[in-house]
N, C-alpha and C positions, 0 to 999 in steps of 0.2 A: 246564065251569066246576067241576063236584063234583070230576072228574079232579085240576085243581089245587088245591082247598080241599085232597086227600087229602095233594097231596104235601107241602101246605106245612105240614100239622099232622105226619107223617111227615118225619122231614129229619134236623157228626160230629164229635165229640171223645171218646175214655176219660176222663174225670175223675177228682181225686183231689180229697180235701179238704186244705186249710190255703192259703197263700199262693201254692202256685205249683199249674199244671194242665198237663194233658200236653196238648199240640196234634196234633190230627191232618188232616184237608183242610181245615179250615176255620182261620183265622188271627186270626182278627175278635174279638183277645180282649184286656183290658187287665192278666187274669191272666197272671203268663211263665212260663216255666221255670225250674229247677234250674240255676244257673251250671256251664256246661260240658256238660248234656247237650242232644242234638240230634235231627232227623228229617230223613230223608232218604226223598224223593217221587218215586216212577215212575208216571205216569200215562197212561193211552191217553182220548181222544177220537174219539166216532164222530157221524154222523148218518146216515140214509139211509131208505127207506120201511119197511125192517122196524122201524130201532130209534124209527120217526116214534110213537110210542104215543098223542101229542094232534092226529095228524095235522094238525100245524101247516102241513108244505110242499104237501100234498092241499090244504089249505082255502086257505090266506093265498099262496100260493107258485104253487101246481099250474096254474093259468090265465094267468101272467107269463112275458110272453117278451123283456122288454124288458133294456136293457143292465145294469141293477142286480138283478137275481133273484140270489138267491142261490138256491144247491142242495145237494148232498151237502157230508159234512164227515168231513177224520179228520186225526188228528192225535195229538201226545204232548207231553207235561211232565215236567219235570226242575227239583228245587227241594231247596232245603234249607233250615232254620232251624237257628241257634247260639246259644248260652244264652252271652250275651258276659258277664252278669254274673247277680246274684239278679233285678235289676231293666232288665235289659237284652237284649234279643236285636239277633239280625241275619235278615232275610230275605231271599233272591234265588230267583227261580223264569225257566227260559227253558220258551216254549211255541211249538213250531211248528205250523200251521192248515194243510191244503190245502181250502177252500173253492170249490165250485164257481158261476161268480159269473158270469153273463152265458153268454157262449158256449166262456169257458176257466176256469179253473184259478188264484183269487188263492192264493199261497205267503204267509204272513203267519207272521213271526219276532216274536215277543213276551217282553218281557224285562220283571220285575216285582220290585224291589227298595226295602228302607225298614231303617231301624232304629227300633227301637221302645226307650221309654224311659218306665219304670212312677213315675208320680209320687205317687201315695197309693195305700195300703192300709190298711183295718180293717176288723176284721169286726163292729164295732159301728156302721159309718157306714152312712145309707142310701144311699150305692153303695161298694159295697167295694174296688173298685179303678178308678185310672183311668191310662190311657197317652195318651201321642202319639207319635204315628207323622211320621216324615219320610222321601222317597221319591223313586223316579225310576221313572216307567215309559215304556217307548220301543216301536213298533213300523216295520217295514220290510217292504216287500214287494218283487219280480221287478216287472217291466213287463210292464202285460195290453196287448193287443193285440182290437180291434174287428174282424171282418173279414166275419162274417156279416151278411146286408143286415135281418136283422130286428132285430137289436140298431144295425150301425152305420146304417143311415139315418135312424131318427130322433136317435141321438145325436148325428151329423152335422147334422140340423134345427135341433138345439138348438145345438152348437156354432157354427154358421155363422152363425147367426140368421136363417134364412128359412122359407118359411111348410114347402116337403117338399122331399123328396129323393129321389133315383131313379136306383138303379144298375143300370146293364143290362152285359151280354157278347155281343158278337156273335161269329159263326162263327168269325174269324180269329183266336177267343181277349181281344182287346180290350178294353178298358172304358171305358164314359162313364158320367160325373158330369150330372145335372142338375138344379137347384139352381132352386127357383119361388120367384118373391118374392111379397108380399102384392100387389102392385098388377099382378098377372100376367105382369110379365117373367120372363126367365129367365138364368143363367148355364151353359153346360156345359162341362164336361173331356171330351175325347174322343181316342181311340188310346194309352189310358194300359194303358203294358205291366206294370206292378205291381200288386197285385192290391187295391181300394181298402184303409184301415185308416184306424181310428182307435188314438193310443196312449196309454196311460199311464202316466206315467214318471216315477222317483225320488220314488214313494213311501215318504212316514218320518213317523213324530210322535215328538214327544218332550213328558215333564209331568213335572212336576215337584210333586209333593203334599204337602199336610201333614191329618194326622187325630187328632181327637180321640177316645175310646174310656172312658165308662165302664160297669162290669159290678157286676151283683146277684147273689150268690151265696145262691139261693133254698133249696136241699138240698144237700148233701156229690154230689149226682147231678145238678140240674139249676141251668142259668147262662142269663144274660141278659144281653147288650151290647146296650150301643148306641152309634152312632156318628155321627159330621159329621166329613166334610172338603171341602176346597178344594183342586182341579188347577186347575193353567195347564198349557197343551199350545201346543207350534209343531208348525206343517204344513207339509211342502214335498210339492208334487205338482206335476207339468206333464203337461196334454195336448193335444197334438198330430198330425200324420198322418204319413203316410211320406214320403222326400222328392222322389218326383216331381211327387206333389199340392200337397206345400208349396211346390215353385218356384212349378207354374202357380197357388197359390189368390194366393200375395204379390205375382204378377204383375197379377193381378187385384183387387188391392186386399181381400183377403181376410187377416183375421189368422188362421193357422192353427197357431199355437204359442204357450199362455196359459198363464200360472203362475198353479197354486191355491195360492197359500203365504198362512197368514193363520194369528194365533192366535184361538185363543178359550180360556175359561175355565171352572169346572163346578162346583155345589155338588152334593153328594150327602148322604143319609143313610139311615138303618135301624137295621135290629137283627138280632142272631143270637143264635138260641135251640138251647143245648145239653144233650142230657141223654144220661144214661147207664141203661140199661133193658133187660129181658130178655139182661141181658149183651151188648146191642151197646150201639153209639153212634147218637144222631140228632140232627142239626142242620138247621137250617133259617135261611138269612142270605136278606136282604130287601134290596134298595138302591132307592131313588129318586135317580137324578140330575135336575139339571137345568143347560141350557148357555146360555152368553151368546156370541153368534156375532155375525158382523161382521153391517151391514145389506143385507137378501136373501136372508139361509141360516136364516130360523127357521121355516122349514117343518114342521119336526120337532125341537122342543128339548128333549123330555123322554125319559125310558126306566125301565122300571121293569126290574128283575133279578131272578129268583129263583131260587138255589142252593140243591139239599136233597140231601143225601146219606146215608149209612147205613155203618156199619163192623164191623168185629168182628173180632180177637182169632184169629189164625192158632198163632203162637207167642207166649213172652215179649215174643220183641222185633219182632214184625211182624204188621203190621195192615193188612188188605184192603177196599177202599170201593168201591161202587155211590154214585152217582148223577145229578142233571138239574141242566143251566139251562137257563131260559128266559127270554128277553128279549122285551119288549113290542115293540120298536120294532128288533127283530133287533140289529145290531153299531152300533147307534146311538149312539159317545159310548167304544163299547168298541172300536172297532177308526177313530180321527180321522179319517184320512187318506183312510176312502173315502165321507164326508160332502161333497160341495159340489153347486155352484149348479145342474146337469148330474143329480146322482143324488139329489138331495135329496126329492123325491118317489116315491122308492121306496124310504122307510123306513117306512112304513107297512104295517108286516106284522108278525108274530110269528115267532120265529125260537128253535131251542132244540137241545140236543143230552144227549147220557149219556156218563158219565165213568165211570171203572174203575180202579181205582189201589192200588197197594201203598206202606205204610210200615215203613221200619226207622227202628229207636227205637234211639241211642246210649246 
């Protein structure tokens, strides 16, 4: 707990004084830029036991073996902002994830775009400026595949709705299915030449937001926002098995292909606190969301976020950042599509990673 009080009073922008401020990783500003100048973001993502520093996946992670663990992370960003006017920018950022999620590999493509539109400024009012943001953010992933018996049987359990499950191989290579019910029968699959699975497929969200953002220009060096907004997001997922289980489970009266598609919606808020000091930058952005999800999925409907990072000053026009998120409630809300009724009980952990990124300043 000291560990993150540290970071969160430690956390990026250069600032300048008057109307407009230079943006650098952090966005979360109702100050814009110079009409016509811009930043362009190369950023890498890691996670793993060296760069764990709150040993989040040791503590909250390290004893889960179930089909929702997440694990290792890396990944990169690619983003820009455009000063479309004094009071106008444009944002688009893509981010790809390789997250280690169960017993494979979620590929998760992330796309984050808004225009922002500065509606008041003075430097006599007590909030000096304020914006709204309007936005589209979408992610998409590959189709994971369940195939290990410690992940897929109980997902299996839960998918089929019986009390266990219990995969065997005999000698000849073979597999049987055996499927207990609560009042002690049983159903089995047996001589099944494919190797069992569970799958998930056609993974995507799509939100659509709007944000409100005003900011306190405290010193020529240090800034205050704060914000509220409102996403709606749609979800399509489907999961299902492979198809020789799915002949014999439908023969069986088993449904073994279910669409997760459902929206739900999400209010959020916070603040981000920027200064400028010993010649670098340090910011620190705060989120609380909270989600209204269809009824059954409110397992987990909250997440808190915290992003801090650190920058400084390479050349005139290029600027280099360190630093964390961490998520109370891990990809809870941040990644839609792999929240429902099957993994929703394994959001209940802490989840975080460190970011590294260069900007060039048009």
């Amino acid at each position: 707990m000291k560990k993150l009080l540290l970071i969160m009073i430690s956390s990026v922008v250069i600032l300048y004084g008057g109307e407009h401020i230079r943006y650098v990783a952090s966005n979360l500003h109702a100050y814009t830029m110079k009409k016509g100048s811009s930043n362009l973001l190369i950023e890498y993502l890691k996670m793993n036991d060296m760069l764990d520093i709150f040993h989040l996946k040791q503590k909250e992670l390290g004893s889960k073996s179930n089909y929702g663990a997440i694990g290792d992370m890396k990944g990169y960003s690619i983003g820009g902002i455009y000063a479309l006017s004094d009071k106008s920018l444009l944002h688009l950022k893509y981010t790809k994830q390789d997250i280690g999620y169960g017993s494979g590999t979620l590929e998760n493509n992330h796309i984050n775009g808004y225009i922002r539109y500065q509606i008041t400024h003075s430097d006599y009012a007590m909030v000096n400026a304020t914006a709204l943001d309007i936005g589209i953010v979408a992610n998409n992933a590959h189709d994971l595949s369940y195939s290990d018996n410690r992940y897929l049987e109980p997902l299996a359990t839960k998918f089929l709705h019986v009390k266990s499950t219990k995969i065997t191989k005999n000698s000849e290579g073979k597999y049987r299915i055996d499927l207990i019910h609560s009042d002690g029968t049983d159903d089995y699959f047996f001589n099944l030449t494919q190797k069992p699975a569970i799958l998930l497929k056609d993974m995507e969200d799509i939100s659509y937001f709007i944000r409100a953002i005003g900011e306190k220009k405290i010193t020529n060096d240090l800034y205050i926002a704060l914000f509220l907004a409102y996403r709606k997001t749609s979800i399509k997922s489907t999961i299902t098995t492979n198809d020789e289980i799915y002949k014999i489970a439908k023969y069986l009266k088993y449904n073994a292909r279910k669409s997760l598609d459902r929206d739900e919606s999400r209010i959020s808020g916070g603040f981000n606190i920027s200064l400028d000091w010993l010649k670098m930058g340090w910011e620190l952005t705060y989120t609380y969301s909270r989600y209204d999800r269809d009824k059954g999925l409110g397992y987990i409907n909250t997440n808190h976020v915290i992003d801090a990072t650190l920058s400084r000053k390479i050349t005139k026009n290029i600027l280099a950042y360190s630093g964390v998120k961490l998520m109370y409630r891990q990809f809870n809300g941040e990644i839609p599509y792999l929240y429902n009724k099957y993994t929703q009980t394994t959001f209940d952990h802490k989840y975080g990673y460190v970011r590294f990124g260069l900007i060039y300043r048009f």
